[in-house]
PDBQT receptor file of N, H, CA, C and O in Angstrom, charges set to zero:
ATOM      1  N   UNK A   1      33.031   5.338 -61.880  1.00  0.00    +0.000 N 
ATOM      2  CA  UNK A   1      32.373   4.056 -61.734  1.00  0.00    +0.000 C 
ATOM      3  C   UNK A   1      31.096   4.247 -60.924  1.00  0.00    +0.000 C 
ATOM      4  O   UNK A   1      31.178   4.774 -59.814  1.00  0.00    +0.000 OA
ATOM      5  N   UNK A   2      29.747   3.794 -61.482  1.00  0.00    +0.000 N 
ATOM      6  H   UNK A   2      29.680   3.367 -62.384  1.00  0.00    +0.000 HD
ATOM      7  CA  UNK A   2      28.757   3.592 -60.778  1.00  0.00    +0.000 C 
ATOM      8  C   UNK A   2      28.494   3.041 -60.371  1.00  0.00    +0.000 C 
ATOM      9  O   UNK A   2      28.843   1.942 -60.800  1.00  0.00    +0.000 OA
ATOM     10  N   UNK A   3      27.504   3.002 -58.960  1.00  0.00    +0.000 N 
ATOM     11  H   UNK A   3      27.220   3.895 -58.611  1.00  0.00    +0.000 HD
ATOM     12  CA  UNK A   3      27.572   1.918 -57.548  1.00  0.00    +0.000 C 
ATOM     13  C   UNK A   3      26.203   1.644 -58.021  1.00  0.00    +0.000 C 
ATOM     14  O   UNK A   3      25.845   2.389 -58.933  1.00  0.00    +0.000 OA
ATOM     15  N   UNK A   4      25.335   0.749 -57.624  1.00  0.00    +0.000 N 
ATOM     16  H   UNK A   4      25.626   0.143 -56.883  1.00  0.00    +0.000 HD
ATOM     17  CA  UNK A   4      23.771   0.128 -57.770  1.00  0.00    +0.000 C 
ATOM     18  C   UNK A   4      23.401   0.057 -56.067  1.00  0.00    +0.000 C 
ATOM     19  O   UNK A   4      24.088  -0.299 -55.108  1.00  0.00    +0.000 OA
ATOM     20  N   UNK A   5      22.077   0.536 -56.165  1.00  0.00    +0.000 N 
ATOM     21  H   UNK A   5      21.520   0.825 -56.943  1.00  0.00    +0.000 HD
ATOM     22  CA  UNK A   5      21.455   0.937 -54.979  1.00  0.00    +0.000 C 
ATOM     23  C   UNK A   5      20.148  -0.619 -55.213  1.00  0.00    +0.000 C 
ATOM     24  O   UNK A   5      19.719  -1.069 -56.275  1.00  0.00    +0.000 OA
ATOM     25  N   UNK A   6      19.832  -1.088 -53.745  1.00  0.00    +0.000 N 
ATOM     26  H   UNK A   6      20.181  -0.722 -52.882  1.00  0.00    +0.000 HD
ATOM     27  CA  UNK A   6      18.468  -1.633 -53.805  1.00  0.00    +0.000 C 
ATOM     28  C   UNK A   6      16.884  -1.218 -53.359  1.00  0.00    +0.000 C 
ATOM     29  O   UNK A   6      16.399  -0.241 -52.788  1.00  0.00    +0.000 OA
ATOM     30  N   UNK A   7      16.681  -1.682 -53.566  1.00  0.00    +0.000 N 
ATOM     31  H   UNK A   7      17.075  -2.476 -54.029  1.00  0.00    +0.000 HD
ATOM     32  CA  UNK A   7      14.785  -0.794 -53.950  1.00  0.00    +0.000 C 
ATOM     33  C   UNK A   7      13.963  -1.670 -53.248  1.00  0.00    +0.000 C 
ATOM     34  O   UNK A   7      13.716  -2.760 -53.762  1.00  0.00    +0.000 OA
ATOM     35  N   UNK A   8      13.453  -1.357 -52.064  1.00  0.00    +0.000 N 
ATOM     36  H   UNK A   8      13.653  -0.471 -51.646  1.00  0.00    +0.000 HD
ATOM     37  CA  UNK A   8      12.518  -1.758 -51.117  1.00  0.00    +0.000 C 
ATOM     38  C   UNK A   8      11.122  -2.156 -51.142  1.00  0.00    +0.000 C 
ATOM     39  O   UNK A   8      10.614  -1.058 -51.366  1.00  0.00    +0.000 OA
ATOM     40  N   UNK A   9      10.355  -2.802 -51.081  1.00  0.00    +0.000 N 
ATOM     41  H   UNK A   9      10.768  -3.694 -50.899  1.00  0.00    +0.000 HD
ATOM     42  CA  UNK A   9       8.843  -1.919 -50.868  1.00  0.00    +0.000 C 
ATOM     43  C   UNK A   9       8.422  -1.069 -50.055  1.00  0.00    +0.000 C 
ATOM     44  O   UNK A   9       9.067  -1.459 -49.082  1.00  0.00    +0.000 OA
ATOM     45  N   UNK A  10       7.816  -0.166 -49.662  1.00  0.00    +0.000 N 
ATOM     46  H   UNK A  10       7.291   0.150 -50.452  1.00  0.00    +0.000 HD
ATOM     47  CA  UNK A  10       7.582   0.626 -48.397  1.00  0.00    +0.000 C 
ATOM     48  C   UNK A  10       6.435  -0.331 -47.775  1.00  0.00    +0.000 C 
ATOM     49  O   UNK A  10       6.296  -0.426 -46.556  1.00  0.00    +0.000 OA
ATOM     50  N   UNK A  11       5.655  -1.004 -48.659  1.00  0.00    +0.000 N 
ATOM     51  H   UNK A  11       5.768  -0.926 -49.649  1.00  0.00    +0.000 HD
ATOM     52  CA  UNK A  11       4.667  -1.858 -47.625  1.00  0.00    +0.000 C 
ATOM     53  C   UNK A  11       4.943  -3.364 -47.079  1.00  0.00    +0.000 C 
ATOM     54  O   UNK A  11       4.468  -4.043 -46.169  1.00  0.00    +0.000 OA
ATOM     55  N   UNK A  12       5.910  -3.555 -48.042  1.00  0.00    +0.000 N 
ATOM     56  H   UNK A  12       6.296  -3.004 -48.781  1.00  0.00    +0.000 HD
ATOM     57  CA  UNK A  12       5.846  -5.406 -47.516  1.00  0.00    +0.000 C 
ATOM     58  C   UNK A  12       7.420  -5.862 -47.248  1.00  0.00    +0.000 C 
ATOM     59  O   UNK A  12       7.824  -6.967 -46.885  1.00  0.00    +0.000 OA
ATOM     60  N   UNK A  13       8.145  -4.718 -47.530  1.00  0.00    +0.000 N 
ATOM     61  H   UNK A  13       7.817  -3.820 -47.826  1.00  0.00    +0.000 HD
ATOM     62  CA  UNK A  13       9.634  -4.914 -47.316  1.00  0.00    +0.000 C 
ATOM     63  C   UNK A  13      10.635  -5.603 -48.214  1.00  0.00    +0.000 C 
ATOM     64  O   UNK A  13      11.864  -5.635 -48.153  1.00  0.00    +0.000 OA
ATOM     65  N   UNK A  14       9.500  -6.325 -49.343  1.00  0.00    +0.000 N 
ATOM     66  H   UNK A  14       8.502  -6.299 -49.392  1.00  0.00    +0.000 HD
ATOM     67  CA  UNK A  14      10.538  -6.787 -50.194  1.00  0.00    +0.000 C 
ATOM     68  C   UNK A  14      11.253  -6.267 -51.133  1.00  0.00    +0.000 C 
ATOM     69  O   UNK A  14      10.861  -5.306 -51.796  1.00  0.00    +0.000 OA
ATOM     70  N   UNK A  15      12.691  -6.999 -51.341  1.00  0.00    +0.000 N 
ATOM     71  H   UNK A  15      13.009  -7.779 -50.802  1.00  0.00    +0.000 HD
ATOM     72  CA  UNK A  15      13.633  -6.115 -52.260  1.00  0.00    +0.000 C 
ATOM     73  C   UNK A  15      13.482  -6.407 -53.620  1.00  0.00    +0.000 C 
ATOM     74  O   UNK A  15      14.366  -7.048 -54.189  1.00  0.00    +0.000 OA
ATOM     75  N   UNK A  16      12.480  -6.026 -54.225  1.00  0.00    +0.000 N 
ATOM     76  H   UNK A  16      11.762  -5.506 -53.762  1.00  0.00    +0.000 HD
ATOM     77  CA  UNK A  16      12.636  -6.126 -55.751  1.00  0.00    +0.000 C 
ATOM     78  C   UNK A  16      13.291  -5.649 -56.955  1.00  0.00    +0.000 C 
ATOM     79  O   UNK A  16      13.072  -6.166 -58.051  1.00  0.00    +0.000 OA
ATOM     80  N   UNK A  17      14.077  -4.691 -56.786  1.00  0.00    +0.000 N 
ATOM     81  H   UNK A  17      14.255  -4.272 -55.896  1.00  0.00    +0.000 HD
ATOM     82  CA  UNK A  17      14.789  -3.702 -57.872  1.00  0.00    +0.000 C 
ATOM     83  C   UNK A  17      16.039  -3.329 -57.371  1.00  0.00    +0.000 C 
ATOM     84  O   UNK A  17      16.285  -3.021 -56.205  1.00  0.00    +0.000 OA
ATOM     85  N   UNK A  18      16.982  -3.383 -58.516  1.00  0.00    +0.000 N 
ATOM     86  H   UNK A  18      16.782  -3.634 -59.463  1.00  0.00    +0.000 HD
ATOM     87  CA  UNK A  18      18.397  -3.193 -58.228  1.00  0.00    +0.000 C 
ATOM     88  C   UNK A  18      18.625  -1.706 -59.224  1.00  0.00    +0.000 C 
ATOM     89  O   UNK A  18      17.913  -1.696 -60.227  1.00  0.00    +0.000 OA
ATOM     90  N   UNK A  19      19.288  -0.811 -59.088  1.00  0.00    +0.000 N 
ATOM     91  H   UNK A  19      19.867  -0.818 -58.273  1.00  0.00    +0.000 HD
ATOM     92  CA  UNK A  19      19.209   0.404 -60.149  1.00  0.00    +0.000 C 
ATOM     93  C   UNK A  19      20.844   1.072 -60.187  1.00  0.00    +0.000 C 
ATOM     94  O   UNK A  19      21.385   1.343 -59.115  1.00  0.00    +0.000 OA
ATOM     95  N   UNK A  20      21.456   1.270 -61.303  1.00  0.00    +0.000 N 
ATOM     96  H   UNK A  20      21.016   1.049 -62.174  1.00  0.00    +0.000 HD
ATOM     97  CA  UNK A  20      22.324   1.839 -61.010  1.00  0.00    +0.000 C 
ATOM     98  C   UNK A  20      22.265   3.584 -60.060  1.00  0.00    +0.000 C 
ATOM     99  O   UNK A  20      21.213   4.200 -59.886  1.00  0.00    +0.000 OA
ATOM    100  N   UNK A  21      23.238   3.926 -59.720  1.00  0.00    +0.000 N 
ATOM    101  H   UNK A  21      24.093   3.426 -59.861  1.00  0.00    +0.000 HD
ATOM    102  CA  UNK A  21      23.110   5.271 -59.126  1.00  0.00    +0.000 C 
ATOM    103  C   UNK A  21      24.405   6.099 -59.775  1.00  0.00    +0.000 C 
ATOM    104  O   UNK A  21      25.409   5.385 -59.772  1.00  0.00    +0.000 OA
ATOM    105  N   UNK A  22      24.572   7.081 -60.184  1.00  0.00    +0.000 N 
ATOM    106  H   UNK A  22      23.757   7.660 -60.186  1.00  0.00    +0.000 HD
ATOM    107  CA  UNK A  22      25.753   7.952 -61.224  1.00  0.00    +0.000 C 
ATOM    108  C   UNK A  22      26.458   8.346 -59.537  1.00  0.00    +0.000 C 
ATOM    109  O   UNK A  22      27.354   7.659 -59.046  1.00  0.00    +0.000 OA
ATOM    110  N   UNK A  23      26.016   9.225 -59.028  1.00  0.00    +0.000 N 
ATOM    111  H   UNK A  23      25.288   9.783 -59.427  1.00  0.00    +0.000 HD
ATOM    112  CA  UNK A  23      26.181  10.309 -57.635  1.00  0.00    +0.000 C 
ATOM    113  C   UNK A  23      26.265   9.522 -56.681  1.00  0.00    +0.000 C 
ATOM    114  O   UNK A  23      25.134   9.204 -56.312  1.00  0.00    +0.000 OA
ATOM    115  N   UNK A  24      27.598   8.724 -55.694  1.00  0.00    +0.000 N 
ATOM    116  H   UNK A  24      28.516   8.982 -55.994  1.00  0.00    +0.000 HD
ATOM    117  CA  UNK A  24      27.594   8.222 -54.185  1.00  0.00    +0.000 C 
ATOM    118  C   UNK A  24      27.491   9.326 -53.341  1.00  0.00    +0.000 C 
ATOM    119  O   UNK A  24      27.564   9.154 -52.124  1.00  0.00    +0.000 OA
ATOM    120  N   UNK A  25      27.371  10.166 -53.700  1.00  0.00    +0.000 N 
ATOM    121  H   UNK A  25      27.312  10.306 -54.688  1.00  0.00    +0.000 HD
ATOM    122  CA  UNK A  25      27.520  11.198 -52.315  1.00  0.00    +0.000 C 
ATOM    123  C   UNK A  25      26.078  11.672 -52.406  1.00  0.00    +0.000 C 
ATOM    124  O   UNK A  25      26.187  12.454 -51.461  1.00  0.00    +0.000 OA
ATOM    125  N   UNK A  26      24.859  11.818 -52.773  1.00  0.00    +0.000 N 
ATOM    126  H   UNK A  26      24.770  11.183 -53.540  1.00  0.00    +0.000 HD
ATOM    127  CA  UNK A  26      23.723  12.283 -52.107  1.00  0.00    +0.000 C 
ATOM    128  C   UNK A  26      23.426  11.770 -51.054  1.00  0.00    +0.000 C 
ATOM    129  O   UNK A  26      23.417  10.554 -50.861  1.00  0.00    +0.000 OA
ATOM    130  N   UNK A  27      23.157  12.591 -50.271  1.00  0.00    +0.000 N 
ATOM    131  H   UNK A  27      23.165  13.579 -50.428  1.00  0.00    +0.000 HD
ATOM    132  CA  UNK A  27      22.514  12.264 -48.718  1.00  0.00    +0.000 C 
ATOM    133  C   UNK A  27      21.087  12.126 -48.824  1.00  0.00    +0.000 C 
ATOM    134  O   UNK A  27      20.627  11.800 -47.730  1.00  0.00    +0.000 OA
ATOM    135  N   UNK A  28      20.250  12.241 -49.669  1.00  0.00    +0.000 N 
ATOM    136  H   UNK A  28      20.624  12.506 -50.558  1.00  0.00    +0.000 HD
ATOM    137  CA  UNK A  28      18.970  11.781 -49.380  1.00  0.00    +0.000 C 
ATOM    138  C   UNK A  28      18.464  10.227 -49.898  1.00  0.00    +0.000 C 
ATOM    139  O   UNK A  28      19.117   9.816 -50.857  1.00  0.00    +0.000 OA
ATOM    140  N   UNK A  29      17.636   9.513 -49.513  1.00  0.00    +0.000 N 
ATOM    141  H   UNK A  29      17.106   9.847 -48.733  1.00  0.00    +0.000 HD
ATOM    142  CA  UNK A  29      17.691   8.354 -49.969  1.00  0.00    +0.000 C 
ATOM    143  C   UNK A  29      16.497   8.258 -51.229  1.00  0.00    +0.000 C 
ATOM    144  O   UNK A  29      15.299   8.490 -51.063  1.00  0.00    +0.000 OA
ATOM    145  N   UNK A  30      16.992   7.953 -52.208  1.00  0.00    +0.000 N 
ATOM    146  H   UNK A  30      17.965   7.764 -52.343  1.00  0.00    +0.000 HD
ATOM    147  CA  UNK A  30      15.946   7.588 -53.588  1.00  0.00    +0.000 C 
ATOM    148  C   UNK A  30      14.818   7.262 -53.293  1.00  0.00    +0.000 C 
ATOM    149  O   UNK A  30      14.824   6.686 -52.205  1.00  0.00    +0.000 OA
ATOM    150  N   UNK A  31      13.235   7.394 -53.992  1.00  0.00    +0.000 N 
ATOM    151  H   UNK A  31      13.230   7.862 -54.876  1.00  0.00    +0.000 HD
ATOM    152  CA  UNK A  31      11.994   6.995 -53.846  1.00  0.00    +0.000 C 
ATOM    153  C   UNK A  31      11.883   7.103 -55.286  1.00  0.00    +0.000 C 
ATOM    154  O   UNK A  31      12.418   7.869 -56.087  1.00  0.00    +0.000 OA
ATOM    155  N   UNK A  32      10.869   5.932 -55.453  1.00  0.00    +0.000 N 
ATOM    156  H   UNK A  32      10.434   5.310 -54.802  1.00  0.00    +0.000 HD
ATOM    157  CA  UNK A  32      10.085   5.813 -56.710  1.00  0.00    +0.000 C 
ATOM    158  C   UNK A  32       9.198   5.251 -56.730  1.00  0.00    +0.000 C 
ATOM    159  O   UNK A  32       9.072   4.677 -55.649  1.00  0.00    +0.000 OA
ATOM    160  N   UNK A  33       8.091   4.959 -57.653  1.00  0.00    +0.000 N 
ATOM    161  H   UNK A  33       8.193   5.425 -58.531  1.00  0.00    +0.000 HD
ATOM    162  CA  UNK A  33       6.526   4.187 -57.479  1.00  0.00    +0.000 C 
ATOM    163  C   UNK A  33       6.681   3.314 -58.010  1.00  0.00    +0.000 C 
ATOM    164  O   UNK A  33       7.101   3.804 -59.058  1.00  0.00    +0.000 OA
ATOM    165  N   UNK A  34       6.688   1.956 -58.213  1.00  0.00    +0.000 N 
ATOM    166  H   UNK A  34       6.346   1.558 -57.361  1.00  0.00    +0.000 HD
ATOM    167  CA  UNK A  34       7.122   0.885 -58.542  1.00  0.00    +0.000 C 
ATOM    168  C   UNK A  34       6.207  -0.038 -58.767  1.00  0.00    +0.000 C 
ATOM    169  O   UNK A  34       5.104   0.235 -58.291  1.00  0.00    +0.000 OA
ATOM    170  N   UNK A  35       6.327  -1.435 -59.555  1.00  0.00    +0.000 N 
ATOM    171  H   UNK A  35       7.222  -1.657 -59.941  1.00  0.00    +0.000 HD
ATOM    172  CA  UNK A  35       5.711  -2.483 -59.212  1.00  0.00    +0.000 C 
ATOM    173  C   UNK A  35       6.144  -3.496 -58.182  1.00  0.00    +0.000 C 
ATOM    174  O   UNK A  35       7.270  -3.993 -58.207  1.00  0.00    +0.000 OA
ATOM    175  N   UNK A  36       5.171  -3.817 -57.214  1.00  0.00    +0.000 N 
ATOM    176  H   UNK A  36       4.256  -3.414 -57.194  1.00  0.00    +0.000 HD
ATOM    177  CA  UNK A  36       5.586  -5.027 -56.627  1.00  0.00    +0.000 C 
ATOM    178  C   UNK A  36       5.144  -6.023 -56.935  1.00  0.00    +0.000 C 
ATOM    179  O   UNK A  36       3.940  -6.068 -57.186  1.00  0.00    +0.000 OA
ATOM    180  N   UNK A  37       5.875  -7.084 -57.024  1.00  0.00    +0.000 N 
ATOM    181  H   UNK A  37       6.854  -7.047 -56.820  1.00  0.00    +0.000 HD
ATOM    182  CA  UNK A  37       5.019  -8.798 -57.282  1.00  0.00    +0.000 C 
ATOM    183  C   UNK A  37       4.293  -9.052 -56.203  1.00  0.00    +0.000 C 
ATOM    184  O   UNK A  37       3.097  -9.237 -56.429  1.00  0.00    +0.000 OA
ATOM    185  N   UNK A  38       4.723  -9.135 -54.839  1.00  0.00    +0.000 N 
ATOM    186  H   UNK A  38       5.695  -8.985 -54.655  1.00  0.00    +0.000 HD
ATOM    187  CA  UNK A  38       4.304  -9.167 -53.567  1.00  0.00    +0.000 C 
ATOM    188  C   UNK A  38       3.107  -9.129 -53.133  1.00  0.00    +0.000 C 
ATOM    189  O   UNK A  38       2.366 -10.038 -52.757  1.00  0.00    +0.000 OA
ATOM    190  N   UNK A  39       2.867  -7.355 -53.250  1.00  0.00    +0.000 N 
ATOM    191  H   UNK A  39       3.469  -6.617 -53.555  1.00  0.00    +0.000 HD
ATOM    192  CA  UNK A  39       1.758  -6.827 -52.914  1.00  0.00    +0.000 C 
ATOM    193  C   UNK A  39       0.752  -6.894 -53.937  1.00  0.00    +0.000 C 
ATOM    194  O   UNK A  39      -0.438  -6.621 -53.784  1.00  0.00    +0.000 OA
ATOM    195  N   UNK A  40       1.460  -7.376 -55.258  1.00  0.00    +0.000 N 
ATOM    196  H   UNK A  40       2.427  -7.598 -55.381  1.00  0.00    +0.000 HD
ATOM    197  CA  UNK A  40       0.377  -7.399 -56.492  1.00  0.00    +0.000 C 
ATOM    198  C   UNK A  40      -0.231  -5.658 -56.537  1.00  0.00    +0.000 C 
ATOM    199  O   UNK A  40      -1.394  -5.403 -56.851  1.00  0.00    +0.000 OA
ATOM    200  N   UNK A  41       0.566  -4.819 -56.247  1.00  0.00    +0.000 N 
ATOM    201  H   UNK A  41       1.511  -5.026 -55.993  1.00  0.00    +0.000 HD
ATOM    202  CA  UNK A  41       0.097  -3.188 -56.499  1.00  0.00    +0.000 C 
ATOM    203  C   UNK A  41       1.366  -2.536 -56.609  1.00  0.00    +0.000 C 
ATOM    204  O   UNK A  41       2.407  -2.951 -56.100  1.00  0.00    +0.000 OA
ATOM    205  N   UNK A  42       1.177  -1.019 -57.613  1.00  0.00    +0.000 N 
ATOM    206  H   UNK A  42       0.331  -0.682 -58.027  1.00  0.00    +0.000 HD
ATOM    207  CA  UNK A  42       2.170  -0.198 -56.936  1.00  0.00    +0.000 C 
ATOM    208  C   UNK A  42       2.345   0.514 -56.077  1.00  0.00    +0.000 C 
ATOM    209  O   UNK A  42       1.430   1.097 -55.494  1.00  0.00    +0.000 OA
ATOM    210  N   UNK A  43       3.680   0.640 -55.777  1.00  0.00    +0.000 N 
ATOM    211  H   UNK A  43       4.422   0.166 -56.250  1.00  0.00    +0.000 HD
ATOM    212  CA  UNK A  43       3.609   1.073 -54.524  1.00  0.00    +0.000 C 
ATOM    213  C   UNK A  43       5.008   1.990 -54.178  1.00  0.00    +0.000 C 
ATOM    214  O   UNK A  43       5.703   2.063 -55.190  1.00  0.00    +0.000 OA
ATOM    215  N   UNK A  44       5.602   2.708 -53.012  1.00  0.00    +0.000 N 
ATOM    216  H   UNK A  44       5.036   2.649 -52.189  1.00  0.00    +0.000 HD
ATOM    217  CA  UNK A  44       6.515   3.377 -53.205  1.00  0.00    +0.000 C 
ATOM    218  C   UNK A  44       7.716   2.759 -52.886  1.00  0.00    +0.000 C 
ATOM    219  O   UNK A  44       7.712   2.452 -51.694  1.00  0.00    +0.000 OA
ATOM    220  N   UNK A  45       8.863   2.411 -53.520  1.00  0.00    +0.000 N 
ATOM    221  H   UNK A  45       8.866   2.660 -54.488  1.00  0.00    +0.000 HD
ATOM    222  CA  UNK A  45      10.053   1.762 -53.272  1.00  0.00    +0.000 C 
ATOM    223  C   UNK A  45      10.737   2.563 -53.005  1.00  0.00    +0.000 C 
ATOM    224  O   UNK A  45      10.634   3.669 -53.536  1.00  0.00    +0.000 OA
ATOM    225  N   UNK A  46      12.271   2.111 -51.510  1.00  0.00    +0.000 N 
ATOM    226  H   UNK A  46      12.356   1.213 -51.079  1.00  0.00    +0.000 HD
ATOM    227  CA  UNK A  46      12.992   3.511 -51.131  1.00  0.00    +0.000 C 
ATOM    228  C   UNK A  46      14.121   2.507 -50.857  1.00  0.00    +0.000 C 
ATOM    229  O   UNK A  46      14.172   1.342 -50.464  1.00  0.00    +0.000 OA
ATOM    230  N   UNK A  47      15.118   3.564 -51.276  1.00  0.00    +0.000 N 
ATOM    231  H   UNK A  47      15.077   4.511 -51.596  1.00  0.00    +0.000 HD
ATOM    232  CA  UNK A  47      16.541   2.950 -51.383  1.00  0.00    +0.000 C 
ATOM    233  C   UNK A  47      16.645   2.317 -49.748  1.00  0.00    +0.000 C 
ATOM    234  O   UNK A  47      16.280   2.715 -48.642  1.00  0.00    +0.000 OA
ATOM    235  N   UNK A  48      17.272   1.250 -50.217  1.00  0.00    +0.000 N 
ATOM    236  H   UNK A  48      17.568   0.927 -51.116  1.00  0.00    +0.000 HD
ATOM    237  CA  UNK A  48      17.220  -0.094 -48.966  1.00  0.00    +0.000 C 
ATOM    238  C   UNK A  48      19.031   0.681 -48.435  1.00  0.00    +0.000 C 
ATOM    239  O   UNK A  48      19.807   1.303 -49.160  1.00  0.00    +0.000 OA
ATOM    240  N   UNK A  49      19.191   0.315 -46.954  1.00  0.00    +0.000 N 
ATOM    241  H   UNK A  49      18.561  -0.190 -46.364  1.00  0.00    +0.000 HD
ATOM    242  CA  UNK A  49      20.467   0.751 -46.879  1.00  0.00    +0.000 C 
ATOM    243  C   UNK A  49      21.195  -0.441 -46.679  1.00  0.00    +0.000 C 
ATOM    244  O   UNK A  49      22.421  -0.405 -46.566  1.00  0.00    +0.000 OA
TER     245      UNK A  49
């Protein structure tokens, strides 16, 4: 069973993206370049804890 992680902005803090995740046990936390509505740019989103 796969768990869903949430997706941050790194600049404005908002949580825009929900993603499944296959692997609960990695210890590092996800990054990706994303759209934000927010900031109206992309930008880097990091798994929210």
């Amino acid at each position: 069973m796969s768990g869903k992680i949430t997706l941050c902005c790194d600049r404005c803090g908002a949580r825009n993206y929900v993603t499944p995740v296959g692997d609960k046990k990695t210890t590092t936390r996800f990054t990706v370049k994303k759209f934000c509505s927010q900031c109206n740019s992309h930008t880097e989103h990091k798994q929210s804890i």
